[in-house]
ROSE-4610 file (N, C-alpha, C; in Angstrom, 1 decimal, always signed):
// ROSE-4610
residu = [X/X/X/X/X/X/X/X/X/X/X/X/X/X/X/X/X/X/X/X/X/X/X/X/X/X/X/X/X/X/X/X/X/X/X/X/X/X/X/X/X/X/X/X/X/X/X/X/X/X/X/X/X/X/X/X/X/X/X/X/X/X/X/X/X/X/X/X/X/X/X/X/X/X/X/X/X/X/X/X/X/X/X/X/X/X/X/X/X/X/X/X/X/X/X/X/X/X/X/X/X/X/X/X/X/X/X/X/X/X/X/X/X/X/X/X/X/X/X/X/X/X/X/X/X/X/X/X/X/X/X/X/X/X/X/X/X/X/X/X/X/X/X/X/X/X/X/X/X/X/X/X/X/X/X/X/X/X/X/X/X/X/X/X/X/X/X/X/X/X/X/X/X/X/X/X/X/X/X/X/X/X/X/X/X/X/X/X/X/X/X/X/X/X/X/X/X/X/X/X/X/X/X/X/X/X/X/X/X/X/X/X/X/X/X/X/X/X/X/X/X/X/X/X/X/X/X/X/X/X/X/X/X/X/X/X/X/X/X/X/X/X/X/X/X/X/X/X/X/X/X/X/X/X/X/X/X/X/X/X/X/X/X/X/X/X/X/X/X/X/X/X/X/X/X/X/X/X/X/X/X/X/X/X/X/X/X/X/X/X/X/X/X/X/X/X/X/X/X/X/X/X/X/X/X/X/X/X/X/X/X/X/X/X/X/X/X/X/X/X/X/X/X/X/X/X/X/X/X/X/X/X/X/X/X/X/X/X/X/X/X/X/X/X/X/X/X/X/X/X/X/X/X/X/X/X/X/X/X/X/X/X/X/X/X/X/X/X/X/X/X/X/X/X/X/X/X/X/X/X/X/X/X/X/X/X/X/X/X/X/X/X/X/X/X/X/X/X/X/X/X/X/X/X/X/X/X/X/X/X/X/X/X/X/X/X/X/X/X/X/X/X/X/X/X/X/X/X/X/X/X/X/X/X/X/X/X/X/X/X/X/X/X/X/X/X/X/X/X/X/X/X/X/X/X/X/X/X/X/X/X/X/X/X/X/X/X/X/X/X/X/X/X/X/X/X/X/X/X/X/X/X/X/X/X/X/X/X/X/X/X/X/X/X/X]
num = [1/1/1/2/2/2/3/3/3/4/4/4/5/5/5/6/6/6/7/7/7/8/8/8/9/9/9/10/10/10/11/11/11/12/12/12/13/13/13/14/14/14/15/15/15/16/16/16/17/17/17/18/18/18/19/19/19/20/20/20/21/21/21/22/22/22/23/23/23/24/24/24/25/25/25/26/26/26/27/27/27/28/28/28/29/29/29/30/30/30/31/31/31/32/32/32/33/33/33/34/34/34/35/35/35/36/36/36/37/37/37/38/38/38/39/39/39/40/40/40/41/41/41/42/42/42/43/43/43/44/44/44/45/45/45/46/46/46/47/47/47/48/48/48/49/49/49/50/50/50/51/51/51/52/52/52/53/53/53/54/54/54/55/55/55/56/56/56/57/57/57/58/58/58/59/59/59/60/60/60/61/61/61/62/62/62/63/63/63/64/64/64/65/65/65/66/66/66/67/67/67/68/68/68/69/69/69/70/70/70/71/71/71/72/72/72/73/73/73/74/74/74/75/75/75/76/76/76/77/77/77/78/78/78/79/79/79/80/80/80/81/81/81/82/82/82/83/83/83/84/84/84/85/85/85/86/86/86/87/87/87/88/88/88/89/89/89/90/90/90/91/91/91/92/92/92/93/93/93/94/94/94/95/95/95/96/96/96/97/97/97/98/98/98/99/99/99/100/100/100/101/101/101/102/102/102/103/103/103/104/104/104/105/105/105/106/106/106/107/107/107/108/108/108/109/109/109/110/110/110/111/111/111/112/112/112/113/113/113/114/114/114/115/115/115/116/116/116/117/117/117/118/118/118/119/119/119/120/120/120/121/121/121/122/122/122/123/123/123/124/124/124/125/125/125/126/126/126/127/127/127/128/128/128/129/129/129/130/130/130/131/131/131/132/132/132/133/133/133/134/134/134/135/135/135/136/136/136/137/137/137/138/138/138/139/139/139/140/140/140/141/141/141/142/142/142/143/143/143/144/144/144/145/145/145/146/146/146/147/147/147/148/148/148/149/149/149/150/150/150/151/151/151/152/152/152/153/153/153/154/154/154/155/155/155/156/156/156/157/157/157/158/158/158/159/159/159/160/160/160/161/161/161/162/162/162/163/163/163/164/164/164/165/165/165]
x = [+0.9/+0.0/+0.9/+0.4/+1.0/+0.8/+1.3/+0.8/-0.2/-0.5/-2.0/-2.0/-3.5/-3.7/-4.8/-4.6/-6.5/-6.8/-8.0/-9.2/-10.0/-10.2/-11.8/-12.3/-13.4/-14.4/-13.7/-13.2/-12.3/-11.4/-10.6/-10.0/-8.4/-6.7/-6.0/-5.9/-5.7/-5.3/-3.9/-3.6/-2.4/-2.1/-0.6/-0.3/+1.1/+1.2/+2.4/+2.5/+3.7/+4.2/+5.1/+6.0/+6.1/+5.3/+5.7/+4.5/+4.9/+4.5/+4.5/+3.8/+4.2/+4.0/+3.2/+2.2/+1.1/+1.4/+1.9/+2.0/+1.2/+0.0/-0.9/+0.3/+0.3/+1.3/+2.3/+2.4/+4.0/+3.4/+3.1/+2.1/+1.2/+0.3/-1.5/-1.9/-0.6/-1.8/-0.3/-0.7/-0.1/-1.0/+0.1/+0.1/+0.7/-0.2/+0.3/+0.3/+1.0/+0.8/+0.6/-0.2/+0.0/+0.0/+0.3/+0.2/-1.2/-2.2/-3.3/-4.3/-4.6/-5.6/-7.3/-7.3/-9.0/-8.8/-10.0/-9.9/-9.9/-10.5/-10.6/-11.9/-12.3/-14.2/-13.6/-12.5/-12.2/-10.4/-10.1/-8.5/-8.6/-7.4/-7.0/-5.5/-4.8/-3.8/-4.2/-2.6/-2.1/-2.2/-2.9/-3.0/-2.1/-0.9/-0.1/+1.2/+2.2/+3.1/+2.7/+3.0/+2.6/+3.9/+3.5/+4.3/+5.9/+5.9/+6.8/+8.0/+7.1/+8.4/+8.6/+8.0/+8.3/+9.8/+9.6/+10.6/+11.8/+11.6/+13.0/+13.9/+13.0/+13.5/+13.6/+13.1/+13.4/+13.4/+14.6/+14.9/+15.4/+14.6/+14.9/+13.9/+14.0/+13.1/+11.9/+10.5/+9.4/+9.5/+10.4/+10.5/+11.2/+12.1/+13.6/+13.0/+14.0/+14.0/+13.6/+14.5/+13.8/+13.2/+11.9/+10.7/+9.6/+10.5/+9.9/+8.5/+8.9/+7.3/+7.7/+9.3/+9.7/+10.2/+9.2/+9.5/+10.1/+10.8/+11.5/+11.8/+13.3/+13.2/+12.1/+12.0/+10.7/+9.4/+8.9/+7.9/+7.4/+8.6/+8.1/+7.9/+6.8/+6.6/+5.4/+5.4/+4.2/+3.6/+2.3/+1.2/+0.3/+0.0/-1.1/-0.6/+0.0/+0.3/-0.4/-1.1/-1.9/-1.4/-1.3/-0.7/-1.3/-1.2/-2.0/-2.9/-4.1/-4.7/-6.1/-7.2/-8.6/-9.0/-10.2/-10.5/-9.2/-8.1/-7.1/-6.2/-6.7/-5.4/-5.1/-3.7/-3.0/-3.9/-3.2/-3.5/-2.9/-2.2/-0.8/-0.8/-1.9/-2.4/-1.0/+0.1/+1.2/+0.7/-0.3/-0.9/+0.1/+0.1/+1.0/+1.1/+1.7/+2.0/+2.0/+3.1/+3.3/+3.2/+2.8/+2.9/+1.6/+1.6/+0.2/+0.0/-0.9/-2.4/-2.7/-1.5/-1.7/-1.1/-1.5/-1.0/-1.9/-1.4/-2.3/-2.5/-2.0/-2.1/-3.3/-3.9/-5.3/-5.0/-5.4/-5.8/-7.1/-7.3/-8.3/-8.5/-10.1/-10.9/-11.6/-11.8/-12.3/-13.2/-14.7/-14.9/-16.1/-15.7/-16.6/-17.5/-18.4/-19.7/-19.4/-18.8/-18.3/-16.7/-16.1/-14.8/-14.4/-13.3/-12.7/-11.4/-10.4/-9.4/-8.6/-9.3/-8.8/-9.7/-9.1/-9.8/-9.7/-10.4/-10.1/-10.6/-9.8/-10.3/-10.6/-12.4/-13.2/-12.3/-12.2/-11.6/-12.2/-11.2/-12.1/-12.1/-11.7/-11.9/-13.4/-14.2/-15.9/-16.3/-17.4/-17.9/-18.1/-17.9/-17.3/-16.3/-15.4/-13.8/-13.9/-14.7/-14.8/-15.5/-16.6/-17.4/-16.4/-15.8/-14.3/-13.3/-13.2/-12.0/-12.8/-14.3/-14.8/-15.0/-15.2/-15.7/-14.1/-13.0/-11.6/-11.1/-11.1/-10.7/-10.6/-8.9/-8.6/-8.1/-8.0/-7.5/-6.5/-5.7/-4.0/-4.8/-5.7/-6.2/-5.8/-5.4/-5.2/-3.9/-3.5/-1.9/-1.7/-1.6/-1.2/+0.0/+1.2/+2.3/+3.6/+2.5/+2.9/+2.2/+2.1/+1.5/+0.6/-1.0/-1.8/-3.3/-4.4/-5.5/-6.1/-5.9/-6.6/-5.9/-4.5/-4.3/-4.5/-5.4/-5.7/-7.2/-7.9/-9.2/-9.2/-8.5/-8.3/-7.8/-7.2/-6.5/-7.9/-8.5/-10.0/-10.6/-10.9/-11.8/-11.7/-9.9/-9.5/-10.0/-9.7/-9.9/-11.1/-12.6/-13.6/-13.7/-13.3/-13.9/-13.1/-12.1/-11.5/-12.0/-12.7/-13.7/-15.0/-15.8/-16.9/-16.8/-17.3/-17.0/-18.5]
y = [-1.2/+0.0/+1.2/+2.3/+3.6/+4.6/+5.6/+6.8/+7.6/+7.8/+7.9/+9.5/+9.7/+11.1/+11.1/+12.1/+12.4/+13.4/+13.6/+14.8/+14.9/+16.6/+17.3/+17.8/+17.7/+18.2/+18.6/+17.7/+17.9/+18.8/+18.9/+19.5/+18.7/+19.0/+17.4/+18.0/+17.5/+17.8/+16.6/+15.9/+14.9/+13.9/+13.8/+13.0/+12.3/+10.9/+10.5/+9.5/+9.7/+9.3/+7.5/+6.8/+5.3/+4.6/+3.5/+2.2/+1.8/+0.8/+0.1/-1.4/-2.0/-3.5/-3.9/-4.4/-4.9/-6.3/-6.6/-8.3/-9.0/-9.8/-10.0/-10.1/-9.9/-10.0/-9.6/-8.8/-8.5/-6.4/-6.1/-5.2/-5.0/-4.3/-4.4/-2.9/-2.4/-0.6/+0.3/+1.0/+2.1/+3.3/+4.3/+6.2/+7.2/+7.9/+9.3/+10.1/+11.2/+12.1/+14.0/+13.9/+15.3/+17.0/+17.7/+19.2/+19.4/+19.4/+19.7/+18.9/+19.8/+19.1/+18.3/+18.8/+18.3/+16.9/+16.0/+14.8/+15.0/+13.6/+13.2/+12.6/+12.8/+11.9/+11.6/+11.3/+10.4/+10.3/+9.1/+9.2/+8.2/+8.5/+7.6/+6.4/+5.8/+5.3/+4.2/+3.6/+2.6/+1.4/+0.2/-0.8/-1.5/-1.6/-2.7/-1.5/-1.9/-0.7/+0.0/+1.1/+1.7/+1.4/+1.7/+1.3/+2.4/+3.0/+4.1/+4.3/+3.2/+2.4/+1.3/+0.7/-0.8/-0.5/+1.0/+1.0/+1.7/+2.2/+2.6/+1.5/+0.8/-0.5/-0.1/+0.5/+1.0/-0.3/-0.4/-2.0/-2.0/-0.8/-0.9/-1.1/-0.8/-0.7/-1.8/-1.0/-2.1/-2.5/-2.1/-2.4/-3.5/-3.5/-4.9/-5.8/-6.5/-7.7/-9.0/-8.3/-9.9/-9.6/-8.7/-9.0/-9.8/-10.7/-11.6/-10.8/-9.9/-9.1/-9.1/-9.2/-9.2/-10.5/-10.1/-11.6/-11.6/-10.6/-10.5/-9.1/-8.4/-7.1/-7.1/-8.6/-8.4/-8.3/-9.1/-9.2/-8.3/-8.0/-6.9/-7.5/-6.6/-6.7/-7.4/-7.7/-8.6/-7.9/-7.2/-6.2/-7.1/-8.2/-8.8/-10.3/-10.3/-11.9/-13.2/-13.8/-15.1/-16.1/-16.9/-18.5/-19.2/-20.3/-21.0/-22.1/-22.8/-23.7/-23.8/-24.5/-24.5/-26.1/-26.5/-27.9/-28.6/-28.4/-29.3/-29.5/-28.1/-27.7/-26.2/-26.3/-24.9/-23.6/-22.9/-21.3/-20.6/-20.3/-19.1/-18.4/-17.3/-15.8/-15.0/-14.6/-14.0/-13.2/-12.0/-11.2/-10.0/-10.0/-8.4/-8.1/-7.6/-7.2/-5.7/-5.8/-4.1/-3.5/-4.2/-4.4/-4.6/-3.6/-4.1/-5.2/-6.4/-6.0/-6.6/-7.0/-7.6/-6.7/-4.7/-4.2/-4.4/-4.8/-5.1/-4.4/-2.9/-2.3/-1.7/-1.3/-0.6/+0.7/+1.8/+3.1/+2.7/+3.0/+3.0/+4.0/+4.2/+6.0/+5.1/+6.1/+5.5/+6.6/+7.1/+8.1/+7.5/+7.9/+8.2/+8.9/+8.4/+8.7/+10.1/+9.9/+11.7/+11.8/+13.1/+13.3/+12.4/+12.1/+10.8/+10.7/+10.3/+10.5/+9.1/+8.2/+6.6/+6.3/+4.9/+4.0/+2.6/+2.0/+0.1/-0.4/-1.1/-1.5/-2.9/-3.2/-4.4/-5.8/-6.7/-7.9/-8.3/-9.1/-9.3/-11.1/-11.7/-13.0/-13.0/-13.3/-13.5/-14.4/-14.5/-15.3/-15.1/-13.5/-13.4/-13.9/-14.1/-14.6/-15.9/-17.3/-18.2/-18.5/-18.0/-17.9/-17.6/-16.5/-16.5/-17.0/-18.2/-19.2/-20.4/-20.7/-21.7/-21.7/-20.4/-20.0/-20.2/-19.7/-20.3/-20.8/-22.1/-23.6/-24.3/-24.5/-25.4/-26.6/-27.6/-29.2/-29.3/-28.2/-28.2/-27.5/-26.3/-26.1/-24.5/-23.4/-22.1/-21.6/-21.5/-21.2/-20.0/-18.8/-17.6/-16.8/-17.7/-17.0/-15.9/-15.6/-14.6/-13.5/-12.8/-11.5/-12.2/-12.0/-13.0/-11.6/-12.5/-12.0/-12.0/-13.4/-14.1/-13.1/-12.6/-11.4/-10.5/-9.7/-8.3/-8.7/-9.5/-10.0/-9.8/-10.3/-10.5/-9.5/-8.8/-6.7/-6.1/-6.4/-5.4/-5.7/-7.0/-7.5/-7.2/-7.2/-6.6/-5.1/-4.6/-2.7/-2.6/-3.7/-3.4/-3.2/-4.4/-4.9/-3.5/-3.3/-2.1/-0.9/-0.7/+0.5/+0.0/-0.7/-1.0/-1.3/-0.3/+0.1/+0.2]
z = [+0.0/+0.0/+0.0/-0.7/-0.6/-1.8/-0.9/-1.9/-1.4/+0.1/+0.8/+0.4/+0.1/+0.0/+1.2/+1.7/+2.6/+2.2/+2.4/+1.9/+3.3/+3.4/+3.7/+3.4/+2.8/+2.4/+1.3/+0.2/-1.0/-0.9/+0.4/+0.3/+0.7/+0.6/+0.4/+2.3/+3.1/+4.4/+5.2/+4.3/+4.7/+3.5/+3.1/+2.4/+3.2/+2.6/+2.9/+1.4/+1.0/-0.1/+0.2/-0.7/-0.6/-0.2/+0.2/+0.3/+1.6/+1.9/+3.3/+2.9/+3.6/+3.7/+5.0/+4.4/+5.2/+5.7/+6.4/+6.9/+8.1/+7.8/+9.5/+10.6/+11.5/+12.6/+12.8/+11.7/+11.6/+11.7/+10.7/+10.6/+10.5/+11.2/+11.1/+11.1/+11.4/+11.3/+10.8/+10.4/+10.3/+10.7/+11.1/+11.6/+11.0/+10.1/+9.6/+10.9/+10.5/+11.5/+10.7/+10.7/+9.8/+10.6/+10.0/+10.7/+10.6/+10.1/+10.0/+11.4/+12.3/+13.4/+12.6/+11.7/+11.5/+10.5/+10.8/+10.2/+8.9/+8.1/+6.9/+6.8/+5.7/+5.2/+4.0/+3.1/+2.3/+2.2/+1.5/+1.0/+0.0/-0.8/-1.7/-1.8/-2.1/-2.5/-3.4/-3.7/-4.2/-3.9/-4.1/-3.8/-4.8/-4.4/-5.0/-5.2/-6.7/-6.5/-8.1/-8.1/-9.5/-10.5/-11.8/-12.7/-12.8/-12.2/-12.5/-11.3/-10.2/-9.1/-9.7/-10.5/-11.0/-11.8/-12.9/-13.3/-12.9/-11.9/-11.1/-10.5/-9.9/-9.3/-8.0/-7.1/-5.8/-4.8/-4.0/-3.7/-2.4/-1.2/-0.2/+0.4/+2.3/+2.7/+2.6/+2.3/+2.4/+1.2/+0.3/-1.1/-1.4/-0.8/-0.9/-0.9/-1.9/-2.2/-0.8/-0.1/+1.6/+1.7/+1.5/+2.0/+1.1/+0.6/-0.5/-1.2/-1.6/-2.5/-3.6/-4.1/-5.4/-6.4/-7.8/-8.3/-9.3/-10.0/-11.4/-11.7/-12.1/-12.8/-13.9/-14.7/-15.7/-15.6/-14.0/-13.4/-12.7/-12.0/-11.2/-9.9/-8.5/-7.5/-7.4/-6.3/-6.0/-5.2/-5.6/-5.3/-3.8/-3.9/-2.6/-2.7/-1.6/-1.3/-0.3/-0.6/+0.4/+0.3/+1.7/+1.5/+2.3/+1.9/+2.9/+2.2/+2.9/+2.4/+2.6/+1.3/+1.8/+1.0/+1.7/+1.0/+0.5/+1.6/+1.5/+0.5/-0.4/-1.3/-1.3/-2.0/-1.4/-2.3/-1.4/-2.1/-1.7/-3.1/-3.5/-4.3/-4.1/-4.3/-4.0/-5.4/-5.9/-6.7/-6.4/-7.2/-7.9/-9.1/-9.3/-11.1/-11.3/-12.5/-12.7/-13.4/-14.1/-15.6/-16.5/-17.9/-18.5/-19.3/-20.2/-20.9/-20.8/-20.5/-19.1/-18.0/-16.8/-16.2/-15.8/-15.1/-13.7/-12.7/-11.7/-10.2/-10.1/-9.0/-9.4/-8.2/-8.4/-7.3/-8.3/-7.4/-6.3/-4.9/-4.2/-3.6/-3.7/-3.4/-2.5/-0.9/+0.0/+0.4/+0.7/+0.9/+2.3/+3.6/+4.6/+4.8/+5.6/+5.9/+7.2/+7.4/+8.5/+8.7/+8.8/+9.3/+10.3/+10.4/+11.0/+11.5/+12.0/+12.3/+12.3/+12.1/+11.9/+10.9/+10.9/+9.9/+9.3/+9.9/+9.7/+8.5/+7.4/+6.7/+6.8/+6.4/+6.4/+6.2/+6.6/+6.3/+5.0/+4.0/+2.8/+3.2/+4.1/+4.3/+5.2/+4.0/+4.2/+3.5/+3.4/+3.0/+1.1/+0.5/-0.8/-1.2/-0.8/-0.6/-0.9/+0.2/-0.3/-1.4/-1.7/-2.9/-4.4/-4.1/-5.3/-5.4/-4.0/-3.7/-5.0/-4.4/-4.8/-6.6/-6.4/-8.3/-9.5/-8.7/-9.4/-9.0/-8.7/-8.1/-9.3/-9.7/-10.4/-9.7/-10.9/-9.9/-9.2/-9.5/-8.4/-7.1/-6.9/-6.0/-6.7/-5.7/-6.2/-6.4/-7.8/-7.8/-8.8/-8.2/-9.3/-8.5/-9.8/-9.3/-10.6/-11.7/-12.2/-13.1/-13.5/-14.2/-15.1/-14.6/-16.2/-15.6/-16.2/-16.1/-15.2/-14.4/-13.0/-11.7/-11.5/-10.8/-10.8/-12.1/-12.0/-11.9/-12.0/-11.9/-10.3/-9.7/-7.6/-7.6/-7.7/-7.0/-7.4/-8.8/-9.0/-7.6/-7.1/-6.6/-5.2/-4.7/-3.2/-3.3/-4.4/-4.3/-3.8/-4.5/-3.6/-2.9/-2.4/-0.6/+0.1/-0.2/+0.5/+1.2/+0.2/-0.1/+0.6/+0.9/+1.6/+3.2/+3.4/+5.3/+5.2]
């Protein structure tokens, strides 16, 4: 994630620029801290990395290489990563791509129901989740581990749930 803009009342009131790495347990929140005392009723970023870090190669930080999110100078970064297992086969959701026609980060616009000063985003492991586990269930079980159509299909699909608070 990154690239966060906030807004009041359309207007920008806090940004913080790079990305950050979301990991359950490892990271679960992040804190801007901005000069402006009054909240936010919307913001936007980066869900995944944009194409214009893809081509710098920025390779530190939450960006570097050990934090296993990178899979090729040709491939690029790995935008949303899941692992793990369901109905007793694996699933290895390696979402990403930088290249047309499998560019796969998604801009996300989030806009609140009142000024705010936090904000939790919805778990997307629901009961839609298994329903899209169930609906692309091949016979190996779930395996997308480079730039196609089935990972920009799943980043459209996270950008939703993102956005629905």
């Amino acid at each position: 994630m990154g690239n966060f803009v906030f807004y009041n009342n359309k207007t920008e009131v806090g940004r913080e620029d790079g990305y950050f790495l979301m990991e359950k347990g490892k990271r679960d929140e992040l804190v801007f801290h901005f000069s402006s005392d009054c909240g936010f009723d919307a913001f936007e970023f980066d869900l995944g990395v944009d194409s214009i870090t893809h081509e710098r190669g920025i390779m530190t930080g939450d960006l570097g290489p050990v934090q296993g999110m990178y899979w090729t100078w040709q491939s690029g970064y790995i935008d949303f990563k899941l692992e793990g297992g369901w109905k007793n086969q694996p699933v290895q959701l390696h979402l990403g791509g930088c290249q047309y026609p499998f560019r796969a980060d998604q801009k996300v616009r989030v806009h609140c129901t009142k000024e705010q000063y936090t904000y939790s985003f919805p778990s997307f492991l629901d009961g839609d989740f298994i329903s899209r586990l169930n609906a692309t269930q091949s016979s190996t079980g779930w395996h997308i581990m480079s730039p196609r159509k089935e990972a920009v299909d799943w980043m459209q699909w996270l950008a939703t749930k993102m956005t629905a608070n």
